[in-house]
ROROTOR-151835 format. One record per residue (C-alpha): x, y, z. Coordinates in steps of 0.5 Angstrom, whole numbers, plus 2048, in hexadecimal, padded with zeros to 3 digits. Layout:
BEGIN
XYZ/...
REM end
This chain:
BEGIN
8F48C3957/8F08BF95C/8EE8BA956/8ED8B2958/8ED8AD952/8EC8A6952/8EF8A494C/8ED89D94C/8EF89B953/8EC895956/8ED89295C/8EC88A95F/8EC887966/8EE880963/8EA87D95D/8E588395F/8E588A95B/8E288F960/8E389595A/8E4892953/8E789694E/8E589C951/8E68A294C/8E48A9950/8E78B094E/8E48B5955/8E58BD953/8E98C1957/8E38C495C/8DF8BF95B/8D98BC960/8D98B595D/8D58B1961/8D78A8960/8CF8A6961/8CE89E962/8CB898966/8D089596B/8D5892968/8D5895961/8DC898961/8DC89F963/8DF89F96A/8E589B967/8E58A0962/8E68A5968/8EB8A296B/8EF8A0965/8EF8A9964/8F18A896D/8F68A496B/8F289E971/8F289A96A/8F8898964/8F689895D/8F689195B/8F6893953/8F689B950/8F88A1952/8F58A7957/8F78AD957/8F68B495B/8F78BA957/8FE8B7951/9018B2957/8FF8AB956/8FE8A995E/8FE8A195D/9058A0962/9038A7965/9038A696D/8FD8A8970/9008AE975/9038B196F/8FD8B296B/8FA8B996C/8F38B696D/8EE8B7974/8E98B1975/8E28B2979/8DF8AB97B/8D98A997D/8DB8A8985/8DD8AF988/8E48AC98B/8E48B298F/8E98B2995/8E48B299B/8E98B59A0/8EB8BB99B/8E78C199A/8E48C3993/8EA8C8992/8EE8C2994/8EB8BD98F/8EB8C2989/8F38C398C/8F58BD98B/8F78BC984/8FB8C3984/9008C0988/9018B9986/9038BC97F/9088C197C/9048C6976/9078CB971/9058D2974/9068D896F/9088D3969/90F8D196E/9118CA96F/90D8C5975/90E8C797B/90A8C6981/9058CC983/9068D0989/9018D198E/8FE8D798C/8FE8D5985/8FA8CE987/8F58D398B/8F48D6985/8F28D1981/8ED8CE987/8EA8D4988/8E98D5980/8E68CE97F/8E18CF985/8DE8D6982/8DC8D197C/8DA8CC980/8D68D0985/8D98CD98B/8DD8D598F/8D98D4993/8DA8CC996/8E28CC995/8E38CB99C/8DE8C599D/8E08BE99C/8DB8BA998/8D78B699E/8D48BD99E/8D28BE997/8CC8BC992/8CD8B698D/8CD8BC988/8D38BF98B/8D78BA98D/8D68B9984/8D98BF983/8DF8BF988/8E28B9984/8E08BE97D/8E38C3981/8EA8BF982/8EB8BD97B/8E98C3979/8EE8C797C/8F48C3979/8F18C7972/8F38C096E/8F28C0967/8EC8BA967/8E78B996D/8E68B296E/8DE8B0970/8DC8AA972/8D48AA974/8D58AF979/8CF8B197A/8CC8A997C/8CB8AA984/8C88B0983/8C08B0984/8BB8B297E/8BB8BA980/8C38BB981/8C48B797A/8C08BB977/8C38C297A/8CA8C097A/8C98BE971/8C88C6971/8CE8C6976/8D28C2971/8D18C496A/8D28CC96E/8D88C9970/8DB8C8969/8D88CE967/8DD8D296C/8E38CE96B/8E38CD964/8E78C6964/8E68BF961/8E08BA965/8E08B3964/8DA8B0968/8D88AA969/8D18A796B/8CA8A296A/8C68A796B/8C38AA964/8C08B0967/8C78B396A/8C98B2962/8C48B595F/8C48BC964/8CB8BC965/8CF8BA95F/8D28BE95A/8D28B7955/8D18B0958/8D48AA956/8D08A3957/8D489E958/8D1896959/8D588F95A/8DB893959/8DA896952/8D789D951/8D189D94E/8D08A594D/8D38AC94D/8CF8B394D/8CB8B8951/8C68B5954/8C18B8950/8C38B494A/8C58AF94F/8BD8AF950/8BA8B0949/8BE8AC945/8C08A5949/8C68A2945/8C389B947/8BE89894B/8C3897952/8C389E952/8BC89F94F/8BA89B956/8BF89E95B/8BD8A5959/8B78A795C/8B38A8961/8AE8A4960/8B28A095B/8B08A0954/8AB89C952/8AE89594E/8A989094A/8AB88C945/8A888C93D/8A988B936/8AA891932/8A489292C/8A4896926/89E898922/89C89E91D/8A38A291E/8A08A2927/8A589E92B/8A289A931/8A4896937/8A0890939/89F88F940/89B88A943/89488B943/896892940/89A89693C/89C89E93A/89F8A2936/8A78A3935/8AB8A8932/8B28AC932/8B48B1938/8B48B9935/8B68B992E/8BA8B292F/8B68AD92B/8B68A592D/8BC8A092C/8BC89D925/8BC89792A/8B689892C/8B1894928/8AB88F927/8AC88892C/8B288B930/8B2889937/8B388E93C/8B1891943/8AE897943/8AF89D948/8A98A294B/8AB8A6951/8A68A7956/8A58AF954/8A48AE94E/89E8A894E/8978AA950/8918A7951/88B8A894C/8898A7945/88F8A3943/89189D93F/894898945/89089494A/890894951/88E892958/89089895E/892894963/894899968/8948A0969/89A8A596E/8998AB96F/89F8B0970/89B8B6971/89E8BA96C/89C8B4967/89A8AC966/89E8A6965/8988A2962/89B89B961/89889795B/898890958/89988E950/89888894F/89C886954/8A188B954/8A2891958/8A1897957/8A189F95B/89E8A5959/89F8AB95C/8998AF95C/8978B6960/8908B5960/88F8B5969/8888B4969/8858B1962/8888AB95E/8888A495E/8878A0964/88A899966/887894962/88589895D/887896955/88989D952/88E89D94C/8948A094B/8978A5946/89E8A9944/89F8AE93F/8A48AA93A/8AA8AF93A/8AA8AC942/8AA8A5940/8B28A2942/8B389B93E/8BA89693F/8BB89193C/8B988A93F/8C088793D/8C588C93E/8C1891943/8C489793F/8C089D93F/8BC89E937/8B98A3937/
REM end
């Protein structure tokens, strides 16, 4: 079993808690992917799983063996980091081989030993095929791509088959076009190996492609756990309603009204209509006078027959669609909209509108999630 669990695990650096009281179980062969802004914890974590960190308070376990006092080399994991930390003068098949002769391995459920040549090749050979690099094992990296510089530092943790992989944004020094190919490379990766992932990162959209459940971390404390999807339609709070999106969810302040059985929030300048989400009815706590904040994504506001003022104050336009960037009484808003041609113009005064179901609402105190 290659289960990961934080069981209340929290680690300081002085009178600072860089993770704080973190309860996390990760199933076995799951891709979890620790998302946040810098600072949030999620590299500390993965160095606590890596044993590059102590656990100040709580217990870490791998499979059924706690590992707070376990040295690192003794702990079967690989860590992929976000520098390639490749060997310049080796070849590729030399990067890959590295690990294999550093190290004793259980070989057909005998005890550690070290791995013969032919064994080690094997195993290189093996990891290559995976990767796609048979044919550049005889390089060395100052003939290689960006990409497949990547793939060889996959490659080498990948060959000692460990019960956890360990990544820590690995994909940040890659442009655009390889970020995007080398996500599909990953996620097929996983699908091969069928091993525990534990992958950390800032950025939301490695998150939402590649992981199996993502678990928001910020200012040390986790905020959410889930699919992405649930990830992204049910915000558990307002950090992560923000933090999720691209573009972020719209957030404005108002007070909740109620009238004839009807449930509004008032805006400024505005209002609209609120409801349940599916067959979920709104929290008891919603009622007539509370503050709250409430929560639009941009794809869910149109421009139109609606019931909230605004002023369009820029327009951007992606080809396959337009960000039309307004104002609401003095607070900004974005409305993702697929009308190329026609629509608003800068300058204009529109309204807005959304459906009620697709009306998020937090509580201004708290920040939790009520409907």
């Amino acid at each position: 079993m290659s289960r990961v669990v934080f069981d209340r695990v929290t680690k300081r650096f002085g009178d600072v808690a860089a993770v704080d009281s973190l309860s996390l179980e990760i199933f076995d062969r799951e891709f979890m992917v620790l998302l946040g802004p810098s600072g949030c914890g999620k590299s500390t974590a993965l160095r606590m799983i890596a044993g590059l960190e102590s656990v100040t308070e709580g217990e870490l376990r791998i499979g059924d063996r706690v590992i707070n006092d376990v040295e690192a080399k003794d702990r079967d994991i690989s860590m992929v980091f976000q520098s390639y930390a490749l060997y310049p003068h080796m070849t590729v098949r030399q990067n890959i081989e590295v690990p294999l002769k550093t190290r004793a391995y259980e070989v057909d459920g005998g005890p550690p030993r070290k791995l013969r040549k032919p064994e080690r090749a094997e195993r290189v050979e093996d990891a290559a095929r995976i990767l796609g690099l048979d044919e550049l094992l005889d390089r060395k990296p100052g003939a290689l791509s960006g990409g497949q510089r990547q793939r060889v530092a996959l490659g080498r943790a990948i060959v000692r088959r460990p019960e956890v992989f360990l990544m820590d944004e690995p994909l940040s020094n890659l442009d655009a076009k390889l970020r995007a190919q080398t996500r599909v490379e990953l996620v097929e990766l996983h699908r091969e190996l069928e091993t525990t992932i534990v992958y950390v990162t800032h950025d939301q959209v490695e998150a939402m492609t590649m992981a199996d459940r993502v678990a928001v971390l910020d200012a040390g404390r986790l905020q959410q756990v889930g699919p992405p999807r649930e990830v992204y339609d049910r915000p558990a709070n307002l950090f992560v309603a923000r933090f999720i999106g691209s573009p972020p969810m719209n957030t404005v302040a108002g007070t909740v009204r109620v009238a004839g059985g009807a449930t509004s929030v008032e805006l400024a300048g505005g209002h609209l209509a609120v409801s349940g989400h599916g067959d979920r009815p709104l929290d008891a706590a919603v009622r007539e006078g509370l503050d709250v904040v409430a929560g639009i994504r941009p794809e869910h506001l149109r421009v139109g027959e609606g019931t909230l003022p605004a002023t369009v104050r820029a327009i951007e336009w992606l080809g396959h669609e337009r960000h039309v960037y307004c104002d609401v009484v003095g607070s900004p808003m974005i409305v993702r909209d697929t009308d190329e041609e026609g629509g608003s113009r800068p300058g204009d005064e529109v309204t807005l509108t959304a459906r009620p179901t697709d009306v998020h609402l937090f509580d201004a105190v708290t920040t939790e999630r009520l409907n």
